[in-house]
C-alpha positions in Angstrom: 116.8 124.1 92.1 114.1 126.6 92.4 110.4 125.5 93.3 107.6 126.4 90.3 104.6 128.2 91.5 101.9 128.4 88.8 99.2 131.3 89.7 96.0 131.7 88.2 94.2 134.7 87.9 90.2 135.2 86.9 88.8 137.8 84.6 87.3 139.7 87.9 91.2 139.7 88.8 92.4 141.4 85.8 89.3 143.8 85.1 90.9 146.9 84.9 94.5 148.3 85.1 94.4 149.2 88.8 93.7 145.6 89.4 96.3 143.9 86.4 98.8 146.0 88.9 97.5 144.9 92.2 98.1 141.1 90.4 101.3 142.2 89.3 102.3 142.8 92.9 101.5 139.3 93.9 103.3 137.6 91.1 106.3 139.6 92.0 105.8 138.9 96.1 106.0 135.4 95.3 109.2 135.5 93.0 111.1 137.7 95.8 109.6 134.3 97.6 113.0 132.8 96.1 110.5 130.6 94.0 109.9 130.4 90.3 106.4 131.7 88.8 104.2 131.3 86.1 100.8 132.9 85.9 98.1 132.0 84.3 95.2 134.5 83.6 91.7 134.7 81.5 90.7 137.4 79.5 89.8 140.7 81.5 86.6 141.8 83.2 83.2 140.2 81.1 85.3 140.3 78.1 84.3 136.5 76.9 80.3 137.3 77.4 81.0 141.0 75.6 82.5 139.1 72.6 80.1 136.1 72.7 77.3 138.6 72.7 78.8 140.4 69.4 79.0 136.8 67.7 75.3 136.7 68.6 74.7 139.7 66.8 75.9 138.3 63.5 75.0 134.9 63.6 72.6 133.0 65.4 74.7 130.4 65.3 78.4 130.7 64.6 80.8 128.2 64.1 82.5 126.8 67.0 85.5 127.0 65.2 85.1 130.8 64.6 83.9 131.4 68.3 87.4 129.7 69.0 89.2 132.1 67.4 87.1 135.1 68.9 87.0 134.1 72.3 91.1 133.1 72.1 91.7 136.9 71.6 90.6 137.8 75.1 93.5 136.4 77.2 96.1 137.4 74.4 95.1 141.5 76.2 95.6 140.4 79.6 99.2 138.6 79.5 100.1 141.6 77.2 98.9 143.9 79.7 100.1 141.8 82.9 103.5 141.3 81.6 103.9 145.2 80.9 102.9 145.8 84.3 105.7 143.1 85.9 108.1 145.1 83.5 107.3 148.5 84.9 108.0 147.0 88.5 111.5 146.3 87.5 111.0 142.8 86.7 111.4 140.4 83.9 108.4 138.9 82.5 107.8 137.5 79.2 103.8 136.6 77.7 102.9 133.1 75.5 99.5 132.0 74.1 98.9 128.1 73.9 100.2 128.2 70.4 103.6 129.6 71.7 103.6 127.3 74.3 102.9 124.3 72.9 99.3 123.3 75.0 98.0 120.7 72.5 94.7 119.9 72.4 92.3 117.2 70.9 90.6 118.8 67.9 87.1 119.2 69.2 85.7 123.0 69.5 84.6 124.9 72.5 85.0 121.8 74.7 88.5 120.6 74.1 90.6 118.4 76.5 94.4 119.3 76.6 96.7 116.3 75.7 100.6 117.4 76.0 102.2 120.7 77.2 105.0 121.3 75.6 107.5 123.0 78.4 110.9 123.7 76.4 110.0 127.5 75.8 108.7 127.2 79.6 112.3 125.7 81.4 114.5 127.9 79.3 112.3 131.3 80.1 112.1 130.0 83.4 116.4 129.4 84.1 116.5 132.8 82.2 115.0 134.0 85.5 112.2 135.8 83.9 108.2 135.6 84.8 105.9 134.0 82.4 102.6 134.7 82.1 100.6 132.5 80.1 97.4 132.3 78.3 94.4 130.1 79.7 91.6 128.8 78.3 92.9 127.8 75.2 94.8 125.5 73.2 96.1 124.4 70.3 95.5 121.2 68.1 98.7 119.3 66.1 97.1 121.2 62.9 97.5 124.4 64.3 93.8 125.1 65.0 92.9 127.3 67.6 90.6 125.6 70.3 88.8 126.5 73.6 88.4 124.3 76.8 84.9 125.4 78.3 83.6 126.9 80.9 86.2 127.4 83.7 89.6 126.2 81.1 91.9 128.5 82.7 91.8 126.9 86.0 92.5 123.6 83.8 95.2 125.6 82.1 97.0 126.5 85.1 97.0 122.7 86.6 98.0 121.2 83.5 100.7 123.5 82.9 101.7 122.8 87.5 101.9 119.2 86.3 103.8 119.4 83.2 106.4 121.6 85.3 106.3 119.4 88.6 105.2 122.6 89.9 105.2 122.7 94.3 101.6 124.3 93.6 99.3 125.7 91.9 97.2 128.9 93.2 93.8 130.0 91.8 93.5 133.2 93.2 89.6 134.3 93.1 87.3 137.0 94.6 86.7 135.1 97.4 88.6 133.6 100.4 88.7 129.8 99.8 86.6 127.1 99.6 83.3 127.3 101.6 81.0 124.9 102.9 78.2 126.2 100.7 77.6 129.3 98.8 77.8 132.3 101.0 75.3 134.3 99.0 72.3 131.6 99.9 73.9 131.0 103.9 76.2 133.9 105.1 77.1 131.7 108.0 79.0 129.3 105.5 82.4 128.2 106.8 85.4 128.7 105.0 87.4 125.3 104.7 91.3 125.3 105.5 91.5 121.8 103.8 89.6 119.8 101.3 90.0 116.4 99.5 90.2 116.0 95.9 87.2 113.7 95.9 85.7 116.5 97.8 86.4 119.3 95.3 85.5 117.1 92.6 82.1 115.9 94.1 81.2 119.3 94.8 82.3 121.0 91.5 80.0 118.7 89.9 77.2 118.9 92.6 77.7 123.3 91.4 80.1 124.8 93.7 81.3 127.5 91.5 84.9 128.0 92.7 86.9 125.5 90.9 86.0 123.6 87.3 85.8 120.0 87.9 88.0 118.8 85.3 91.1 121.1 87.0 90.0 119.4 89.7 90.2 116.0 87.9 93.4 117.2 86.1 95.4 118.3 90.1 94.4 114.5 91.3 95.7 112.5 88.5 98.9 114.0 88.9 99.1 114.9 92.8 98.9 118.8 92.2 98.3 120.2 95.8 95.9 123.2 94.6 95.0 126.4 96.9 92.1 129.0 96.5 92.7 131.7 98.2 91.9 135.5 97.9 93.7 138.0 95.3 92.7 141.0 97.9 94.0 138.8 101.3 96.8 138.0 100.7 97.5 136.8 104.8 94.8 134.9 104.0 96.1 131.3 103.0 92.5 130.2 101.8 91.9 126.7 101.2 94.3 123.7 100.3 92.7 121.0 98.4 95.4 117.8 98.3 94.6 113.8 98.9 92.4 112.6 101.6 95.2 110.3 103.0 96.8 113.6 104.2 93.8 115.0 105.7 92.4 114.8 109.3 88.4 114.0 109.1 86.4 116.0 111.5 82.8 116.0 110.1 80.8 113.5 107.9 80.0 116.2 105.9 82.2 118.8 104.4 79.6 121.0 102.1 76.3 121.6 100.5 75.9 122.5 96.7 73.4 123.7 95.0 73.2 123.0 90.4 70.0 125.4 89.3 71.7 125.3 85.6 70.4 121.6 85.3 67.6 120.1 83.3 65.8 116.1 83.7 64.8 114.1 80.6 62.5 111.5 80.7 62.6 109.0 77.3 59.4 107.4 77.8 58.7 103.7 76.6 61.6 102.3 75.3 62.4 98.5 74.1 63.6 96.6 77.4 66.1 95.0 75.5 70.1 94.8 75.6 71.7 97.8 73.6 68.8 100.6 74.2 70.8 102.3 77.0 73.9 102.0 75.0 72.7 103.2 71.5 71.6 106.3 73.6 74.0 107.5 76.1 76.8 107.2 72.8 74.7 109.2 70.9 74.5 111.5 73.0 78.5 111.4 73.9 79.7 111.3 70.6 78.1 115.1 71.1 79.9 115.8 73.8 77.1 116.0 76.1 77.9 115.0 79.6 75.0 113.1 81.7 75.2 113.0 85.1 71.9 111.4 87.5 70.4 108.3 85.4 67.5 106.2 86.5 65.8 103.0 84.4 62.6 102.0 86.0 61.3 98.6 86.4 60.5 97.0 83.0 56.3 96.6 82.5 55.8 93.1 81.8 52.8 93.5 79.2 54.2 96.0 77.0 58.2 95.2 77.3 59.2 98.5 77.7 60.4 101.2 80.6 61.4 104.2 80.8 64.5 106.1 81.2 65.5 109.2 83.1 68.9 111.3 83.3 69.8 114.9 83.8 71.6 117.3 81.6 72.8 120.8 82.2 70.5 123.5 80.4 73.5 124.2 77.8 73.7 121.5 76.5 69.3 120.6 76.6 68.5 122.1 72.9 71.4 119.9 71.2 69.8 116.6 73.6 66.5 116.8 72.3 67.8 117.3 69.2 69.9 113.8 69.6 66.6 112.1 71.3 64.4 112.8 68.6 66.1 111.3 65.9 66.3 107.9 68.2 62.5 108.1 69.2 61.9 107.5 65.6 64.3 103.8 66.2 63.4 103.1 69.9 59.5 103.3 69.0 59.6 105.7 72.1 56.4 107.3 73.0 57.6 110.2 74.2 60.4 112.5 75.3 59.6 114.7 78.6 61.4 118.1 79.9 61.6 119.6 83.2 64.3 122.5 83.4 62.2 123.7 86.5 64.6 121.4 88.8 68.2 122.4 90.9 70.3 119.3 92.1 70.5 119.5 95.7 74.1 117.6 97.2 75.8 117.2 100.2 79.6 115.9 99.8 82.1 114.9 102.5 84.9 112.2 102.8 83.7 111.2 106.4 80.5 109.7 104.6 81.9 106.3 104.1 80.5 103.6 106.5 78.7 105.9 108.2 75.3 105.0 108.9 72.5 107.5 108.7 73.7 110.8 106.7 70.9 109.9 104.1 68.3 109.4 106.3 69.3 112.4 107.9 68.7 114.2 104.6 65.9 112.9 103.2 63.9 113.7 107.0 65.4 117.2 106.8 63.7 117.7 103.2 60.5 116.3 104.1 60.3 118.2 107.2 60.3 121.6 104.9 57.6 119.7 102.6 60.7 119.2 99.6 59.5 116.4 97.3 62.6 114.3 95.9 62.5 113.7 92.0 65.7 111.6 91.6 68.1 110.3 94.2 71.8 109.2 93.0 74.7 108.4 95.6 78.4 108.1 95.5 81.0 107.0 98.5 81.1 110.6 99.5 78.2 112.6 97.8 74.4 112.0 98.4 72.3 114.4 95.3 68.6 115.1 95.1 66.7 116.5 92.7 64.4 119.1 93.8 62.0 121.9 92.2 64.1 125.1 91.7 62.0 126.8 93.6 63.1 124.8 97.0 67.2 124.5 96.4 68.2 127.8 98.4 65.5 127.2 101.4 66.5 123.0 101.0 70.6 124.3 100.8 70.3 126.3 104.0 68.3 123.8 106.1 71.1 120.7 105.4 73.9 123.6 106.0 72.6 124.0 109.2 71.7 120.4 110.0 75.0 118.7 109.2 76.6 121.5 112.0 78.6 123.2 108.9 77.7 126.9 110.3 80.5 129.0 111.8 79.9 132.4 113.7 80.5 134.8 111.3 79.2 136.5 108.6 81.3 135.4 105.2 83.1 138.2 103.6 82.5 138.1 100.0 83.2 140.2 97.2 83.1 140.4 93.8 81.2 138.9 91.1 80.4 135.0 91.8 79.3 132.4 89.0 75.1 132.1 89.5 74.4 129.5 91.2 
């Protein structure tokens, strides 16, 4: 029986023609592998931001259910194009959306999570011998609504779709070489990693390393999906391989340094210190689909019974927060509801942090020596994040890079068109 390779390919991959045939060539290198393929690709170039800003133009603020249906059109050109241009190489390739595959979703708008994949239409394409190439990013619901998954879905498209198909791997080819110890653009001396963990990817997804999106991250460890990111222009290059930490060797404490400027802090000043505040607000604000990440309460003041509580939301999802918040200042008697969006999340991330004494010491000393005041401070097993003012992330980034001995010789070699940091 044949191994499965699923490969995904960004927009930047599939921007033009000359490059739909340059990713045409590496499908067709791996199937004269001897291995099964199915690709995965987004819609082509800045296509998504060209057709969001057209939506824009009409209405303030379309309906997610219409922006699904706009922004779903975008990958339905490339695997058109990309299967013409296997075709025209002599092979035999064959192109799906979700709703021809069967990737069903839950039926929430721009932010859906997929539930089943379907893989019939897959298998029997697949023993037919031909090449599929299938649509990411989007999904269907059991209705037969159209829906999106986010920001980065078609990285979650192609390791759902690995799982489903017991897939030997899943590639995410990109415009850059791997996985690096922190953003080249901010410290050119940043290392490229030839392994990572899953917790490691997924700690530094979250903490704003742009490569991968951290629920395909999420998605490759619940099933065991061995995932590599490696570079659609070097193809000698075998990038980075992100698999389970009990397979890995553990050189360093520390792994990488992330930087999140796309992140805002909330302060809900003077609520009731009472059993069910907390609660009443964090599943207000998830029945909205907003995601929280740092949280602090501080200590309750004994006269007036109350505290105050802190968290940190990404600056996408601020206006519909404050929205939330003030409809439950009016039932929490808060006094007030405080914004900073001038903050970045600082983080360092590495498996080799646990039981290791002094790695946050070492941190905090390093920030204070450059004169960085700490906001908020949250820890995991393997990920130490602090909240800094914007202004201080690259200059607080480059100082741990260098201080946790994750510099390498050379100059990284990066092209293309990287997610802001």
């Amino acid at each position: 029986m044949k191994k499965i390779i699923v490969q995904k390919f960004g927009g930047t991959s599939v921007a033009d023609t000359d490059k739909i045939k340059n990713v045409a060539k590496i499908v067709i290198r791996e199937k004269q592998n001897g291995n099964d393929v199915v690709v995965v690709v987004s819609a082509m170039g800045h296509t998504t931001d060209h057709l969001v800003k057209m939506a824009k133009a009409l209405s303030p603020n379309p309906s997610a259910r219409e922006m699904d249906m706009l922004l779903s059109t975008g990958e339905g050109v490339s695997i058109a194009l990309l299967a013409m241009a296997i075709q025209a190489e002599g092979y035999d390739a064959v192109s799906f959306n979700a709703m021809q595959v069967g990737i069903m979703t839950e039926n929430i708008h721009t932010k859906a999570r997929i539930l089943d994949i379907k893989t019939d239409k897959l298998r029997k394409n697949l023993d037919a011998g031909k090449i599929i190439v299938v649509a990411g990013f989007q999904g269907v619901t059991e209705d037969g609504e159209i829906t999106t998954l986010g920001r980065g879905g078609s990285d979650t498209s192609a390791v759902a779709l690995a799982a489903a198909l017991n897939a030997e791997r899943c590639d995410i080819y990109t415009d850059v070489e791997g996985v690096y110890t922190t953003d080249p653009r901010v410290v050119p001396k940043a290392s490229r990693l030839d392994e990572v963990s899953y917790d490691e990817m997924l700690e530094l997804a979250h903490a704003g390393a742009n490569v991968l999106h951290p629920r395909s991250v999420e998605t490759a460890k619940q099933f065991a999906v061995p995932l590599r990111v490696r570079s659609s222009f070097k193809l000698d290059n075998l990038g980075t391989l992100i698999l389970g930490v009990d397979k890995m060797e553990i050189f360093k404490p520390v792994a990488g340094v992330a930087a999140d400027l796309q992140q805002a802090r909330i302060v809900v000043c003077d609520v009731p210190d009472r059993p069910g505040i907390a609660a009443g607000l964090f599943g207000k604000l998830a029945k909205e689909n907003i995601s929280v990440d740092m949280i602090i309460q501080s200590y309750a003041r004994k006269i007036s019974n109350t505290n105050d509580i802190a968290f940190t939301v990404t600056l996408a999802d601020l206006p519909k927060t404050l929205t939330v918040l003030e409809s439950l200042k009016a039932e929490t008697g808060a006094s007030d509801i405080k914004v900073d969006d001038n903050i970045a999340k600082v983080s360092i991330v590495g498996a080799g942090m646990i039981d290791r004494p002094g790695i946050a010491s070492t941190m905090f000393e390093t920030l204070a020596e450059l004169n960085i005041n700490i906001k908020m401070i949250s820890t995991s097993e393997i990920k130490i994040s602090c909240l800094v003012d914007k202004s201080d992330a690259h200059k607080a980034v480059e100082a741990l890079h260098k201080v946790f001995g994750l510099e390498c010789d050379e100059i990284a070699d990066v092209k293309g068109d990287l997610p802001d940091v």
